[in-house]
N, C-alpha and C positions, 0 to 999 in steps of 0.2 A: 504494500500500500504506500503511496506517495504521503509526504509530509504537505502542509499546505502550504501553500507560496502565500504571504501578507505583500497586498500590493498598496502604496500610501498613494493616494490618487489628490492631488491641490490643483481644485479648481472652482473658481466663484460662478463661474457659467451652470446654473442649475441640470439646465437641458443638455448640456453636455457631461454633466455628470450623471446624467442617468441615461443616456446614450451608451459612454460606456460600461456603468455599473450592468446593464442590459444583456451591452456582447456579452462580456466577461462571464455574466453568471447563465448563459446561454452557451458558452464553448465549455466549460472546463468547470468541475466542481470542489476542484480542489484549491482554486483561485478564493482568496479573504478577500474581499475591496476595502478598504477605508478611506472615507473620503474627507476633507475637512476644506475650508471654503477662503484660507488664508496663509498668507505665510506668518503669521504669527500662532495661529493653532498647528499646521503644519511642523515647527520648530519646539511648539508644547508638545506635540506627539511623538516626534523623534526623543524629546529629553526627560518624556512620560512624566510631565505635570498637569500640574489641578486636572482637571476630567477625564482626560488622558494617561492615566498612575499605571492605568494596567496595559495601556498598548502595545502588542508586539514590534520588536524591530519589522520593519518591512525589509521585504527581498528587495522590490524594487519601489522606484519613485516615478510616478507618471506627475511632470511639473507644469503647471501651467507661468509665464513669465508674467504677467500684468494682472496685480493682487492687491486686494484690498488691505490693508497696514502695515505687510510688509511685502516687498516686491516678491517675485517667483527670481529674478537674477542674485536677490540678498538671499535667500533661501541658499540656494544655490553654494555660492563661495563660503557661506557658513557649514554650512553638513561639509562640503570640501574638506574644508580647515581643519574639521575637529579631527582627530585620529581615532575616536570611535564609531564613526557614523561612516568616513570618507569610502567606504568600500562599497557603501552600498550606490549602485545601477543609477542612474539619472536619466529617463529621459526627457528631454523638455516637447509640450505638447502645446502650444502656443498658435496663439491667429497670428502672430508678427513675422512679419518675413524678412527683417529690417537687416541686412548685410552686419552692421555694426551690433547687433543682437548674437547672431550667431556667433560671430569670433569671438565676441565675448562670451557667449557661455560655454565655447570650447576652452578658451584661455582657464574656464575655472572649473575645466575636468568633467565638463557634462558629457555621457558618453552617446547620445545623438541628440538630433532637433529636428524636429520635423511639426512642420505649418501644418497646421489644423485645414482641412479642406471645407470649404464653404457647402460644396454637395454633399448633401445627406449618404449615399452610395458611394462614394469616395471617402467619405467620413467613416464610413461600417469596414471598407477595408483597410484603411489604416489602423485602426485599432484591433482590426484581428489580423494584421502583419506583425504589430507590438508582439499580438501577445503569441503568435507562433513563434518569432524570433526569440524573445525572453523570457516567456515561460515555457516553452518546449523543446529550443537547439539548443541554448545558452546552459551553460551550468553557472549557476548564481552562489556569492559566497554564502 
């Protein structure tokens, strides 16, 4: 039997968090979603404070960049930094396409980026190309 993969999903976009809380529990049952709606809950989760005491590390991180109190890029280079967190998967799921977005959150160890599609059908297979790649070919620490 497989262990379950915790996946930390930050994204203020309602409809896209349930778009892909949707796929996810539609492909695979071994997939945990947790979704929180900021970078500042997002960074309570990873350091399991107030509401958050009992959340498991996530395997991976599905990041959205443009966050209500704390950016998705500040996210970002802080889980970097720390040396208990930095192992874990980043990838950024973001509407911005902005050239200066991407180097940057490559510069800070993100390990892809990939622009959110405006099509609803282009939308459902990017997120289940994620989660083929990362929860199914990838071995995650």
């Amino acid at each position: 039997m497989n262990n379950v993969t915790n996946i930390l999903l930050v994204e203020d976009n309602p409809a896209d968090a349930r778009l892909i809380e949707e796929v996810l529990k539609d492909t695979n049952a071994n997939n945990k979603l947790h979704v929180v709606k900021d970078g500042v809950d997002a960074m309570n989760f990873l350091y399991k404070k107030e509401e958050f005491s009992d959340a498991p590390r996530p395997d991976i991180i599905l990041l959205d960049l443009n966050l209500p109190r704390k950016d998705g890029r500040e996210v970002l280079k802080e889980v970097k930094e720390n040396e208990e967190l930095k192992s874990i998967p980043i990838v950024i799921l973001t509407t911005s396409s902005a050239n200066e977005d991407i180097i940057k959150t490559y510069n800070n160890h993100a390990n892809y980026y990939i622009t959110k599609p405006v099509d609803f059908d282009q939308f459902l297979k990017v997120i289940n190309a994620i989660e083929d790649f990362w929860l199914n070919i990838v071995r995650l620490p």
